[in-house]
C-alpha positions as CSV (number, residue, x, y, z in Angstrom):
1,X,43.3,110.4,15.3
2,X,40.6,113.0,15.7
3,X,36.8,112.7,15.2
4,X,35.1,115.1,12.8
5,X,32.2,117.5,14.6
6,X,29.4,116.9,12.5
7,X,27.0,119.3,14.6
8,X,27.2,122.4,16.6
9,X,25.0,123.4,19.2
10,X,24.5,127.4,18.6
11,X,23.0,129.9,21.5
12,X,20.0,131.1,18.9
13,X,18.7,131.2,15.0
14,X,21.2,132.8,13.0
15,X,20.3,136.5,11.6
16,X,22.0,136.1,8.7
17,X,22.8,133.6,6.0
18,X,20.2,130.3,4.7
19,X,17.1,130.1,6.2
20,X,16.9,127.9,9.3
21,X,15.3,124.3,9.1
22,X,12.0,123.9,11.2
23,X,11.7,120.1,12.7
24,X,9.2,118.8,14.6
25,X,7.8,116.0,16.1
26,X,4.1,116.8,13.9
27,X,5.9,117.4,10.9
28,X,4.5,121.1,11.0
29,X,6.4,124.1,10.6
30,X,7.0,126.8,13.6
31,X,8.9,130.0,13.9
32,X,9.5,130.4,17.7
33,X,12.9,129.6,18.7
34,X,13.8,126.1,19.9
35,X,17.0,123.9,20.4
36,X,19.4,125.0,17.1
37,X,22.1,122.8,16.2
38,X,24.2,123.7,13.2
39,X,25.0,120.3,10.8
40,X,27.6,119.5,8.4
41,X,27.0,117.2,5.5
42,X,29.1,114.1,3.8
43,X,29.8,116.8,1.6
44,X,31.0,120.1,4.0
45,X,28.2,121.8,3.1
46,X,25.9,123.0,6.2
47,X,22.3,123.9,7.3
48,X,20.7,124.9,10.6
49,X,17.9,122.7,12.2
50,X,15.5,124.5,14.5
51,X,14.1,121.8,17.0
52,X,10.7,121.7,18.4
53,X,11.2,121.3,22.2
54,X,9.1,118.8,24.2
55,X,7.4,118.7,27.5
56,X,10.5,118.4,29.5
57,X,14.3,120.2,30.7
58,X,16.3,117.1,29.0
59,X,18.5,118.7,26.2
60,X,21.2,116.5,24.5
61,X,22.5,114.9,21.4
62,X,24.8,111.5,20.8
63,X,26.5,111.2,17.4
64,X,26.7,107.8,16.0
65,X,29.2,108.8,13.0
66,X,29.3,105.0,12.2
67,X,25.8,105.0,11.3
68,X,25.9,108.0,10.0
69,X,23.3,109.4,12.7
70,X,22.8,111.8,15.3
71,X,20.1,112.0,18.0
72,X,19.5,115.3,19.1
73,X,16.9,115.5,22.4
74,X,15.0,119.0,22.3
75,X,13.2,119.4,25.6
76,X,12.6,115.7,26.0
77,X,11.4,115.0,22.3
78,X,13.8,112.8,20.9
79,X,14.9,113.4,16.9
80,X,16.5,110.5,14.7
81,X,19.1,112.2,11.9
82,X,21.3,111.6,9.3
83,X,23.0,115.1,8.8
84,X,22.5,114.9,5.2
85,X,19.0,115.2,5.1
86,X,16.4,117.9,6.4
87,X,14.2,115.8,7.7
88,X,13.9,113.4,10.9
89,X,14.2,109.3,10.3
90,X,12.3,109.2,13.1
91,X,11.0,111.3,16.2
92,X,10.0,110.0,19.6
93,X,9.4,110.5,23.2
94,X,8.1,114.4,24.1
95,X,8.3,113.7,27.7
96,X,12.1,112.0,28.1
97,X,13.7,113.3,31.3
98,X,17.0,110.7,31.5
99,X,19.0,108.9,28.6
100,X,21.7,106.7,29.9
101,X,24.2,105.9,27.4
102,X,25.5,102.3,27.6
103,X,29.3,101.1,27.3
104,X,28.5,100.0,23.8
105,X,26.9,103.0,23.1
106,X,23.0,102.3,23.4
107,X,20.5,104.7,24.8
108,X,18.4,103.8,27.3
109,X,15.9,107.0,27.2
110,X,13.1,107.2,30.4
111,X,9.8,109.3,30.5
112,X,7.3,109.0,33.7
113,X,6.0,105.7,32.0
114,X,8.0,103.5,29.5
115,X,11.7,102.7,28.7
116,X,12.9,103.4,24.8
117,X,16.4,101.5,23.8
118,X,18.2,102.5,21.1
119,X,20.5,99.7,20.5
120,X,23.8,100.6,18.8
121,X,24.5,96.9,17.3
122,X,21.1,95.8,16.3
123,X,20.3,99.1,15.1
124,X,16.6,98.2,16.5
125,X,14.8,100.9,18.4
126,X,11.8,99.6,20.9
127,X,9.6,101.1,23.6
128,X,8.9,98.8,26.6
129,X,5.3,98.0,27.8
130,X,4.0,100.4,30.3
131,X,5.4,100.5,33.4
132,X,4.4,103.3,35.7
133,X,1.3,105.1,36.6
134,X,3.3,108.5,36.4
135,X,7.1,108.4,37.5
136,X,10.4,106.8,37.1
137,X,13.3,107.3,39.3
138,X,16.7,105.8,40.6
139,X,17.2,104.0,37.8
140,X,20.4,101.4,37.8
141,X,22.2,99.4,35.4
142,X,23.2,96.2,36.3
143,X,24.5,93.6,33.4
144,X,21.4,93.5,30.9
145,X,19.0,94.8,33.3
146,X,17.4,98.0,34.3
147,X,16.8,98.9,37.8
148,X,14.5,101.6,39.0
149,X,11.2,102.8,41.1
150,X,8.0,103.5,39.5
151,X,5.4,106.0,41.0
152,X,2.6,103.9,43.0
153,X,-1.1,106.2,43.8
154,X,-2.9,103.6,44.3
155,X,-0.5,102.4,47.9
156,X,-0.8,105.4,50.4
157,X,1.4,103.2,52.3
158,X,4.3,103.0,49.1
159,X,4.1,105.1,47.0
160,X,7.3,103.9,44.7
161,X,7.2,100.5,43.7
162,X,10.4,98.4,42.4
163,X,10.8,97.3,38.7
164,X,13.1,95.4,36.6
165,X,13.9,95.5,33.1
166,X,15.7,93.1,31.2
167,X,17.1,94.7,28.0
168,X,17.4,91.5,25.9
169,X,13.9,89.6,26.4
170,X,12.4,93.1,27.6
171,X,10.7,91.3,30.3
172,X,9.3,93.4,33.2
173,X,9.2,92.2,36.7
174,X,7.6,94.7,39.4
175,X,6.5,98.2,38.8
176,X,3.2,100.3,40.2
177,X,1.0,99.6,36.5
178,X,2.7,95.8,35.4
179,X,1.3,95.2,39.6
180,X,-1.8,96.4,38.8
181,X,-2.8,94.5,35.1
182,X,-1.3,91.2,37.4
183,X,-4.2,92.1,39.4
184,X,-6.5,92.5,37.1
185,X,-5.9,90.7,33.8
186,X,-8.8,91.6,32.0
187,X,-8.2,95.0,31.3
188,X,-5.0,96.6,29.2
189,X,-4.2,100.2,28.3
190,X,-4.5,102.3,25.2
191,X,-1.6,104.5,24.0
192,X,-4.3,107.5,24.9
193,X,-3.9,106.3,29.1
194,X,-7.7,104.7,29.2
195,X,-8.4,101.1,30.5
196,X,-10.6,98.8,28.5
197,X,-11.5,95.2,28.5
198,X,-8.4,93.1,27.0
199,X,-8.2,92.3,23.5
200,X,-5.8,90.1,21.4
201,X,-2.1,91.7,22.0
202,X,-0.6,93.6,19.2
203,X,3.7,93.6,19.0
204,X,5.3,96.1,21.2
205,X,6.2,99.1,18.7
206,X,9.6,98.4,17.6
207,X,11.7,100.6,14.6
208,X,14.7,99.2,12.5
209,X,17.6,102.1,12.0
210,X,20.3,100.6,10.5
């Protein structure tokens, strides 16, 4: 038994046939060339998305033909689609460098400060808290955690600091930034980098995809 390609990576924008699909991470249209993958549709028919890259080297995609859905990763942006339609479920990332893919098929995606799970049986797609000041290396799977080293300026004596994940309760233990708000529990970040005085918590961003 053989499973259908539903998506072809092609080497640039077609010069002839239907126009090319634009997607981005902004929702706004752009003409230079990016990451173009060729889709087929539930019903053979098929279109060409041109993907906005990100800020980083990481290109990839992982079909999940169960669910109907494909995540493309364009230069570290990530893309959420359903080959039928033109348009993202849902784009993350810009920065990703590393996605692990897990024996039962989830993607554990990195970026120099947080850890995204995309997890294949729940469907549910979350972004840890902050972890990092500016750098995630080394990173291990063991069981249902996450091992790895997060970048430390403020130690000139170690400058990578140990952290643990654990992908069910998405507890953090260790890591340069979680060390530092222990440390000083008054203050929390912003999703723009700056520190301010601690307010009542707000969820974790989480997304349901199927």
């Amino acid at each position: 038994m053989t499973t259908e390609v539903r998506y072809e990576i092609l080497k640039g924008l077609p010069p002839y046939g239907p126009m090319y699909i634009s997607i981005s991470g902004d929702e706004e249209s752009f003409y230079s060339e990016g990451y173009v993958v060729k889709f087929k549709k539930s019903d053979e028919e098929e279109w060409v998305a041109n993907f906005r890259p990100g800020w980083t080297d990481y290109y990839n995609i992982f079909d999940f033909p169960e669910h109907n859905t494909v995540v493309v990763f364009a230069g570290g942006q990530g893309y959420i689609m359903d080959p039928d339609k033109q348009v993202p479920k849902l784009t993350f990332g810009l920065s990703i460098k590393d996605v692990i893919r897990m024996d039962d098929g989830s993607l554990i995606c990195s970026d120099d400060i947080h850890i995204l799970l995309l997890d294949n049986l729940t469907g549910e797609f979350w972004k840890s808290d902050r972890i990092s000041w500016g750098g995630i290396k080394d990173l291990e799977l063991v069981k249902n955690k996450l091992l790895g080293q997060s970048y430390n300026p403020t130690n000139p004596n170690q400058k990578w600091s140990d952290f643990e994940l654990d992908l069910e309760t998405k507890e953090i233990k260790g890591g340069s930034f979680t060390e530092f708000l222990d440390k000083n529990e008054h203050l929390e970040i912003q999703e723009n980098g700056m520190l301010i005085e601690k307010t009542k918590s707000e969820k974790k961003p989480w997304w349901k995809l199927w």
